[in-house]
N, C-alpha and C positions, 0 to 999 in steps of 0.2 A: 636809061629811063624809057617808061614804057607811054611814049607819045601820044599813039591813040586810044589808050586806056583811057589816060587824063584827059586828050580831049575831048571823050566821049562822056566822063563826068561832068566837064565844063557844060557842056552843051545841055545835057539833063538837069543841072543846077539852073542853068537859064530858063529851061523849059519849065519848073517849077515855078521862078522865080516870073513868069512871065504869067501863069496863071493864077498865082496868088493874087498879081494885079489886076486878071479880068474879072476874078471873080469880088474884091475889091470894088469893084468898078457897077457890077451888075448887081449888089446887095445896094448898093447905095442910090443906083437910079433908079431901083424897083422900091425904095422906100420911101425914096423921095414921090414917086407914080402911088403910093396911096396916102400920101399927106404925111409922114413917118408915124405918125400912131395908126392908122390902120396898114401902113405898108412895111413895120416893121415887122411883126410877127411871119406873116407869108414869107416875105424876103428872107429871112433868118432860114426857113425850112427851108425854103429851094436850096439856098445855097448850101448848107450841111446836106443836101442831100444829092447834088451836083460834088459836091466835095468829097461823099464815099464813093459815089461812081466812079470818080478821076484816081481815089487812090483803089480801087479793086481796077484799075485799068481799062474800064470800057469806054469807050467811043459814041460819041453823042454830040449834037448839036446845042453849043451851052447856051446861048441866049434864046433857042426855040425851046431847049428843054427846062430851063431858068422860069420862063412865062409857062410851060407849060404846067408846074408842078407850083407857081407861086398862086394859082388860080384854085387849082383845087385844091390846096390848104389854106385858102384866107381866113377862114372862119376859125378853124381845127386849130392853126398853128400862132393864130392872135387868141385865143385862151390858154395859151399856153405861155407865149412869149412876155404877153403884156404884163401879164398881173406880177413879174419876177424884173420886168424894166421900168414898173411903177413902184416897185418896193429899193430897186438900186437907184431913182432917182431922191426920193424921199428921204433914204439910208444917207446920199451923200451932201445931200439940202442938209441933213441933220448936222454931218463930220465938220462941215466946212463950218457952218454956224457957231459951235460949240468949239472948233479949233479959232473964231475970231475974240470969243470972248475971253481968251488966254486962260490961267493956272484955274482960276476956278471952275471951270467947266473941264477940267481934265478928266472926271469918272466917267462924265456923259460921252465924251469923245472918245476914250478907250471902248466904253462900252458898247457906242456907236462903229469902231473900227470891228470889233470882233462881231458883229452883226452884217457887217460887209463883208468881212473874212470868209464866214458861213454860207454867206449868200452866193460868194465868187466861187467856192467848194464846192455846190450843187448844181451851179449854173452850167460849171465849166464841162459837165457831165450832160445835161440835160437835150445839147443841141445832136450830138453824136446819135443818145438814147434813143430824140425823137426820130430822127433821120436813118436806124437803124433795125429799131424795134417798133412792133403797133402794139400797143399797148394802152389802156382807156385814158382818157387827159388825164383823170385824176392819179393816177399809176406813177404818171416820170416823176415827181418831185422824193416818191417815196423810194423808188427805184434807185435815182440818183443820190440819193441820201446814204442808201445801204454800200452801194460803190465808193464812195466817197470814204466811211467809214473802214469798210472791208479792206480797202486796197491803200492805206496811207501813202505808200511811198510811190502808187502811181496819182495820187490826189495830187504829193507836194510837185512832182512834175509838172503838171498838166497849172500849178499856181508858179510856179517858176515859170513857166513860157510866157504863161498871162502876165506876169510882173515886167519880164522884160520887153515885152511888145507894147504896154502901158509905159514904162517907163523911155522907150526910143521915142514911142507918141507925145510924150511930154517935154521931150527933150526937143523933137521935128516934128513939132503939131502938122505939117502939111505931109508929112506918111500917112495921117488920118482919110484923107483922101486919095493916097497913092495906092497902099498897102495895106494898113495897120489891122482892118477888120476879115480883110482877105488872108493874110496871114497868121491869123488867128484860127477864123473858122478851117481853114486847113489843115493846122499844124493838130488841132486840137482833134479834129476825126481822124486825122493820120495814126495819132496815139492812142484814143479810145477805142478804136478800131481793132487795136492792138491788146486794148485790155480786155475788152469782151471777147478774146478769142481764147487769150490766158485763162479767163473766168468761166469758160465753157466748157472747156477740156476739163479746167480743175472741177468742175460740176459734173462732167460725166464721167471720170476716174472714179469720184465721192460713187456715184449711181449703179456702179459694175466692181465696188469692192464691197 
């Protein structure tokens, strides 16, 4: 067995597993530092955007570069973030509602579930897009729309992760505060990351044939 292979893995698992929790840790007291409706949006960008630094490998100070980058997006990345967590709060005031009034409210609730589906399909795109691409505010939703569509079977991945990071949260509500939103925004730029580079290449193949 090759000893220090594995324990050079172990160690790097840790080292992820130790930054999904600061960064965890630093979306939720910078959101909490603007009341969470104004400190949601900013929060959200730094930290997808602390999140592509960490997976391109560079070196940075995260909680001075966290406030650095949560400052100059306040504005830019609360137009962006809010109007899409005041639609998934609504969305799910609706699900719950119409899943209490049992059989007969069943069309409103399926149709309320694929309204969340949809919603969770362009979201799961949006934070990566914003944090990767400058693009006009009004640009990522349609942006993210087309990715979503184009790339199926990197969409159902990227709703696989999110199901099952929702679904450990439901199961250990106190990951929510350990992990759950750190390990999300992580896993999620680590992959889109991934797919916009697939998507680039495949774009400029298309451009030089």
């Amino acid at each position: 067995m090759n000893h220090p292979a594995m324990s050079f893995r172990i160690q790097a698992a840790c080292s992820e597993l130790i930054w999904a929790v600061q960064l965890n840790l630093m979306w939720i007291v910078f959101t909490l530092a603007g009341g969470v409706i104004l400190g949601l949006g900013p929060a959200t960008a730094a930290a997808y955007t602390l999140a592509r630094r960490h997976a391109r490998n560079e070196t940075f100070q995260a909680w001075t570069e966290f406030w650095t980058v949560y400052r100059r997006e306040f504005v830019r990345a609360s137009l962006v973030v809010l109007p899409m967590a005041l639609l998934a709060t609504v969305l799910i005031g609706n699900y719950l509602y119409f899943a209490a009034q049992g059989p007969g409210s069943g069309a409103l609730r399926i149709a309320t579930f694929v309204a969340l589906l949809l919603l969770a399909t362009v979201g799961a795109y949006i934070g990566p897009l914003y944090a990767h691409y400058e693009l006009p505010l009004w640009a990522y939703i349609p942006k993210a729309s087309l990715l979503a569509l184009t790339r199926p079977a990197s969409t159902v991945l990227l709703l696989f992760a999110l199901w099952a990071i929702a679904t450990a949260t439901a199961t250990v509500p106190v990951l929510a505060l350990i992990i759950s939103a750190g390990a999300w925004i992580y896993i999620n730029t680590w992959l889109c990351l991934r797919f916009f580079e697939e998507n680039e290449a495949r774009l400029h193949l298309k451009g030089n044939s």
